[in-house]
N, C-alpha and C positions, 0 to 999 in steps of 0.2 A: 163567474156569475154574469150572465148577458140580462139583459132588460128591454123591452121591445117600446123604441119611443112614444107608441101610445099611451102606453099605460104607466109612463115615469112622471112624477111631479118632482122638479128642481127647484128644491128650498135654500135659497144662499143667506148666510148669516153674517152679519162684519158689522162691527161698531151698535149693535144692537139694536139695527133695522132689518128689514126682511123683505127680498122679492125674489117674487116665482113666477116659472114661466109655465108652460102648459107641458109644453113637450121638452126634451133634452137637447135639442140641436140649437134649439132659441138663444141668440145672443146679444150680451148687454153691451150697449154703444156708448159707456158713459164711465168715467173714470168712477172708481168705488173705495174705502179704505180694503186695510188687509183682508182676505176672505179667511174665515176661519175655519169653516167646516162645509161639509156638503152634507145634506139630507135627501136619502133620495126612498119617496116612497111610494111603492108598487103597489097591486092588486092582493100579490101575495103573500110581499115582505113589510110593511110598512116601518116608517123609520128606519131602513138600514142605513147607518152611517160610515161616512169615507171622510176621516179627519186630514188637513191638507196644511202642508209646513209655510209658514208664512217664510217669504224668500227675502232675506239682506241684504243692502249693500254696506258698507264701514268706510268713514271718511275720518282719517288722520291727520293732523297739524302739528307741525309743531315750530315754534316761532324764534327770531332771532332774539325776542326778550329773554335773555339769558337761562334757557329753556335746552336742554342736553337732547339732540338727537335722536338717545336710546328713549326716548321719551313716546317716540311713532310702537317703538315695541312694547313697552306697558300699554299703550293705546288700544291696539287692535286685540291681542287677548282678552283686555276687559271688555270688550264686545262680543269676542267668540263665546266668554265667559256667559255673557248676557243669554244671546243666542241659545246657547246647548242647556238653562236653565230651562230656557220656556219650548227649545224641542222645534229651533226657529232652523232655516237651514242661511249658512253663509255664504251668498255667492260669492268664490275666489273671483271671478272677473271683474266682478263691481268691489275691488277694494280702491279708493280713493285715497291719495297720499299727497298735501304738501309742504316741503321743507327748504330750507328754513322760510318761512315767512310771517309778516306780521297777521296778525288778524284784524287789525282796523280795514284794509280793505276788499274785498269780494272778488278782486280782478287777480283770482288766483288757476292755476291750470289745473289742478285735480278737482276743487271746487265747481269752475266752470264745466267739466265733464260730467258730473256726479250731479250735475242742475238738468245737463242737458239730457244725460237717459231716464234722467227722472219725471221730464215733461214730453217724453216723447209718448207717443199714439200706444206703441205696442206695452208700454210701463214693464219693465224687464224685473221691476223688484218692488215689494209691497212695503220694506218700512227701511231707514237709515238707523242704522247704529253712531252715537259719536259717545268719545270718552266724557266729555263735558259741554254745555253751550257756547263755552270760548273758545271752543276748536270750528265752528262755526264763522263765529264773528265778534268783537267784542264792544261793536258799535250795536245798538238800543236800537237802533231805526232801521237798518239791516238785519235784524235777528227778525225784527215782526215781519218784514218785507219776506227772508227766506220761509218763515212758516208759514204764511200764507200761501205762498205760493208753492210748498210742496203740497201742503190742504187741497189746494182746487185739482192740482195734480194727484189726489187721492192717495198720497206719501205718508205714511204715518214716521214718526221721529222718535226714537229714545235717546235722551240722555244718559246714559247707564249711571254713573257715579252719583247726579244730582238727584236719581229716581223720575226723572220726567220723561212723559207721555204722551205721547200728545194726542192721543183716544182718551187720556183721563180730563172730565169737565172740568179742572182748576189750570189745566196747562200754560195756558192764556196768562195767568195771571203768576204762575210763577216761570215762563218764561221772560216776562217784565223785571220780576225781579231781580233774576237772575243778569238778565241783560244788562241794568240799573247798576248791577253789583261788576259783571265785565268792564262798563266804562269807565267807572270811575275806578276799577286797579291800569285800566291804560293811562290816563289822567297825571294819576299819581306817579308812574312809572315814567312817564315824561316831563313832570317837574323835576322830579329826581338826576332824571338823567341831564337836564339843561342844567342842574346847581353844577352837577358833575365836570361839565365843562368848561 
């Protein structure tokens, strides 16, 4: 089916705002969330749609807090899991993995990769899969810092296990929680472990 640029109106839909350009070739200079569909309608056809797979990356952790290994492999299928529910596609290149490491701190190598294609100009992938918010980070002031700033980068995030979304308007408020709830199991996992010694 061809369409002749005059006569196409480009309807883009994501996070349930709307802009259109005139013609088809017209491009948008500004970071967006995931797109979800295209609407493209002609003279002839109006509303013909062309539904468009929202593209994944999956970022795995798994920590030397007495946390098994095989743990990366429960991980990333419950994303793939995620993914093939809602018809999302996985990018195999963008899977992010780091092991063993803690999650209090951010200065991790898969993590720092999975920041940096996420902030780059060309945005290679529209949302992050993780198994939970503490594969992330388990510090509170870090967790807000990461979502923001994949936000301005137009990233959207699921936590697949916790049900979090970060297109859903509560996100904010239970990735707080959740965050609230990370620190204080590293807290207690460090008192623990100094009685230990």
């Amino acid at each position: 089916m061809s369409y002749s640029p005059e006569s196409v109106v480009v309807q883009i839909e994501f996070t349930g705002q709307k802009q259109n350009s005139t013609t088809a070739s017209k491009r948008i200079r500004r970071p967006i969330a995931p797109i979800l569909s295209l609407t493209l309608a002609t003279k002839s056809k109006p509303g013909h749609r062309l539904e468009l797979r929202a593209r994944c990356a999956v970022y795995a952790r798994f920590s030397s807090e007495r946390q098994s290994p095989t743990s990366i492999d429960d991980q990333v299928p419950k994303c793939r899991e995620q993914a093939e529910r809602n018809e999302w596609e996985v990018l195999e290149r963008h899977l992010y993995v780091d092991e063993p490491v803690s999650g209090v701190s951010t200065e991790r190598d898969g993590l720092e990769k999975l920041l940096a294609a996420a902030s780059h100009p060309s945005r290679p992938f529209d949302c992050i899969l993780i198994d939970d918010s503490s594969r992330l980070t388990r510090r509170l002031a870090d967790a807000l810092n990461l979502y923001e700033r994949l936000a301005f980068s137009g990233i959207r995030v699921v936590a697949v296990s916790q049900g979090v979304d970060t297109e859903n308007p509560q996100a904010e408020l239970l990735i707080g929680v959740h965050g609230l709830i990370d620190a204080d199991y590293w807290r207690e996992l460090g008192q623990k472990t100094h009685r230990g010694m």
